[in-house]
LOBA-11598 format. One record per residue (C-alpha): residue number from 0; x, y, z. Coordinates in Angstrom, 1 decimal, decimal comma, always signed. Layout:
<pos NUM; u X; v Y; w Z>
...
***
This chain:
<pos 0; u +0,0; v +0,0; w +0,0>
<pos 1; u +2,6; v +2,5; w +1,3>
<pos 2; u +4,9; v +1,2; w -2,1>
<pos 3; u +1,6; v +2,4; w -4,3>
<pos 4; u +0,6; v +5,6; w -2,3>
<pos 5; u +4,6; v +7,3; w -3,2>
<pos 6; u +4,4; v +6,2; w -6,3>
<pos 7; u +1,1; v +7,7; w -7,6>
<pos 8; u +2,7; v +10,9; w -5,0>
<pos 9; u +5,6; v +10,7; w -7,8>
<pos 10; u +3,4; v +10,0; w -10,7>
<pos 11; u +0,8; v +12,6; w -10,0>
<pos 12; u +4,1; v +15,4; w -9,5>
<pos 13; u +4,8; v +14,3; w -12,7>
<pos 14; u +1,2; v +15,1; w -14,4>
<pos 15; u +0,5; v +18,2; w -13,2>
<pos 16; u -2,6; v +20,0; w -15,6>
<pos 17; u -1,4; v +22,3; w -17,4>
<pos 18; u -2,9; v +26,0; w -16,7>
<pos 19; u -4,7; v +24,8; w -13,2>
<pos 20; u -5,2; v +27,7; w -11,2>
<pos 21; u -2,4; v +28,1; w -8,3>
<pos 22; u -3,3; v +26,5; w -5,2>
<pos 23; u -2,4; v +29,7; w -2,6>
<pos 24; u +0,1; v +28,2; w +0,7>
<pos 25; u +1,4; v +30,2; w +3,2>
<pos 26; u +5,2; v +29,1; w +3,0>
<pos 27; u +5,5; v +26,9; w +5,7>
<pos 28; u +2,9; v +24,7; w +4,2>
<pos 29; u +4,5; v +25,0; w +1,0>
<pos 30; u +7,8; v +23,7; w +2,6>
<pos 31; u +5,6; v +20,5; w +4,2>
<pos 32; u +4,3; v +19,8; w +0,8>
<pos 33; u +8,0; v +19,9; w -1,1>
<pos 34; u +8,5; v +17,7; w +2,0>
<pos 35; u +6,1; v +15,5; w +1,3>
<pos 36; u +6,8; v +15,7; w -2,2>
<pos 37; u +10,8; v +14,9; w -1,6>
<pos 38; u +10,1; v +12,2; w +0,6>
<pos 39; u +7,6; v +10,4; w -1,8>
<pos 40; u +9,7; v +10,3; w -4,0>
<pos 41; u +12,6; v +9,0; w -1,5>
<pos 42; u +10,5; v +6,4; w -0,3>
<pos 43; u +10,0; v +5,1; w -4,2>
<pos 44; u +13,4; v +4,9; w -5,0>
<pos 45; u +14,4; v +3,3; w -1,4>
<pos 46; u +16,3; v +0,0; w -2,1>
<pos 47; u +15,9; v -1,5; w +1,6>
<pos 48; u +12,9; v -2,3; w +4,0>
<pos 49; u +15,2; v +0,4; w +6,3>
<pos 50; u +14,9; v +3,5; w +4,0>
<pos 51; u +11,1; v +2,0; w +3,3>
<pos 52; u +10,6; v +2,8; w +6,6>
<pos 53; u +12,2; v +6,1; w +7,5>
<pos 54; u +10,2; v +7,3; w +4,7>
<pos 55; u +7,2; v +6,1; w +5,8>
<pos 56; u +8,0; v +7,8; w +8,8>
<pos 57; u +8,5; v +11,1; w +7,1>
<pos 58; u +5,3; v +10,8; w +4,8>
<pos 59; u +3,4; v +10,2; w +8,0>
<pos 60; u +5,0; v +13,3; w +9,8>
<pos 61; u +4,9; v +15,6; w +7,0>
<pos 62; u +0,9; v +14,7; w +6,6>
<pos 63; u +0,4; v +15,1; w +10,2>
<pos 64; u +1,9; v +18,6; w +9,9>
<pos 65; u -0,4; v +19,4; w +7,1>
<pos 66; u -3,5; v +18,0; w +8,4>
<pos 67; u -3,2; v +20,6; w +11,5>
<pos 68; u -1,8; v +23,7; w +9,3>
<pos 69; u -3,9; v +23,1; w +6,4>
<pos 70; u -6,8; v +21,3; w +7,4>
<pos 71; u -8,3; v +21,9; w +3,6>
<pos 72; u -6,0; v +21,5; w +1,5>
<pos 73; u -6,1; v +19,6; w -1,8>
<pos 74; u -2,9; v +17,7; w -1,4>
<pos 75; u -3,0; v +16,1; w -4,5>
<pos 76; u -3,6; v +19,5; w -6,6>
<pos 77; u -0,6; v +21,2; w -4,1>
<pos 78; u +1,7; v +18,1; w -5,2>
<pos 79; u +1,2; v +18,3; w -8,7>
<pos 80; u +1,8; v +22,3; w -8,0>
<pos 81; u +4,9; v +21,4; w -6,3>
<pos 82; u +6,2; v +18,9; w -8,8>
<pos 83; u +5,8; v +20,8; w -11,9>
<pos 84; u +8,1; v +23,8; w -9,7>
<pos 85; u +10,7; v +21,6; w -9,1>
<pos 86; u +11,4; v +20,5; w -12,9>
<pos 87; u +12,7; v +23,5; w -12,6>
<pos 88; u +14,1; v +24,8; w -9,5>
<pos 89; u +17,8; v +24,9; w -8,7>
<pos 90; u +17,2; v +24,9; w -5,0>
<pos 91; u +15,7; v +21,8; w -4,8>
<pos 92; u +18,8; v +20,0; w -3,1>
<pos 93; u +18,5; v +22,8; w -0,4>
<pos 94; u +14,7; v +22,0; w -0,1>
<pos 95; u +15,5; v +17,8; w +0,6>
<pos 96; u +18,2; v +19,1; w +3,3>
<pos 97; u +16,1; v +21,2; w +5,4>
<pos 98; u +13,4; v +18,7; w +4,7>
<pos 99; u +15,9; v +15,8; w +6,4>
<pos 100; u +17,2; v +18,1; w +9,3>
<pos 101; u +13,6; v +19,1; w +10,4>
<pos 102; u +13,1; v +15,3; w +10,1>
<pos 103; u +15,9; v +14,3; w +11,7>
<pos 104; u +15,6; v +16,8; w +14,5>
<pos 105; u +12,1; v +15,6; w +15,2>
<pos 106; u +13,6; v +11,6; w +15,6>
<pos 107; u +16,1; v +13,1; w +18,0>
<pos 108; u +13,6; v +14,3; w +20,1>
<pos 109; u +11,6; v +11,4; w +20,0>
<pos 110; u +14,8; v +9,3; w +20,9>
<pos 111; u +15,5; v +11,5; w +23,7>
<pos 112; u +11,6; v +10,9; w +24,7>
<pos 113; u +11,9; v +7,8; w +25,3>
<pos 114; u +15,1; v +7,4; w +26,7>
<pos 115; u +13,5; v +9,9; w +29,5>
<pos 116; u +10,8; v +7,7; w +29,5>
<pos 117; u +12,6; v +4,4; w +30,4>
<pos 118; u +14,4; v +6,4; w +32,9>
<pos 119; u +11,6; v +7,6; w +35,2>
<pos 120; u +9,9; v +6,1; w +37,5>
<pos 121; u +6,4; v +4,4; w +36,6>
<pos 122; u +3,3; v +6,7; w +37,6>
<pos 123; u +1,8; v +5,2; w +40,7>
<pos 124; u -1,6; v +3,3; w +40,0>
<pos 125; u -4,4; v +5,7; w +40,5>
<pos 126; u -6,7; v +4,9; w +43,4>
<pos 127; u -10,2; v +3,4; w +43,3>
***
């Protein structure tokens, strides 16, 4: 399922309609779908079940951030958006390094979660 959902991701960056009218993002959500986009694309082209699975991860992250910051947003249209602007754009190795350093900063912290977490003490049981 995942393997089909990055690949119609990369198909549908591909296809984008010629003169569709331009989907308006602020440019943080912009950023999360080049994200998305990026990552998509990663997750197609991933040789082993590890890279799968970070970029599952991502895909999963980057939606989350775009379900809260853009509750109505037509992904699909803002990824073919996206796709057609990077055929072109010089700064898309830039775009796929912020896009892994916000990533990776965000696995950090979830690492050092639950490191704390095995650390502390188990809440006591509540009383009945």
């Amino acid at each position: 399922m995942r393997r089909f959902i990055s690949s119609a991701v990369f198909a549908a960056a591909l296809a984008a309609p010629a003169g569709a009218a331009p989907i308006k993002m602020t440019p943080a959500v912009q950023k999360d779908v080049q994200c998305f986009l990026l990552f998509a694309v990663a997750s197609d082209q991933a040789a082993d079940d590890k890279s799968k699975q970070g970029t599952a991860l991502a895909l999963t992250y980057f939606m989350g951030k775009l379900a809260v910051s853009a509750p109505g947003l037509n992904l699909a249209a803002a990824i073919q958006q996206e796709g057609e602007a990077f055929k072109n754009n010089t700064h898309a190795k830039e775009v796929g390094d912020a896009c892994d350093a916000e990533f990776g900063k965000v696995g950090t912290q979830l690492q050092s979660l639950g490191s704390d977490l095995q650390k502390s003490e188990p809440a006591p049981a509540p009383k009945k």
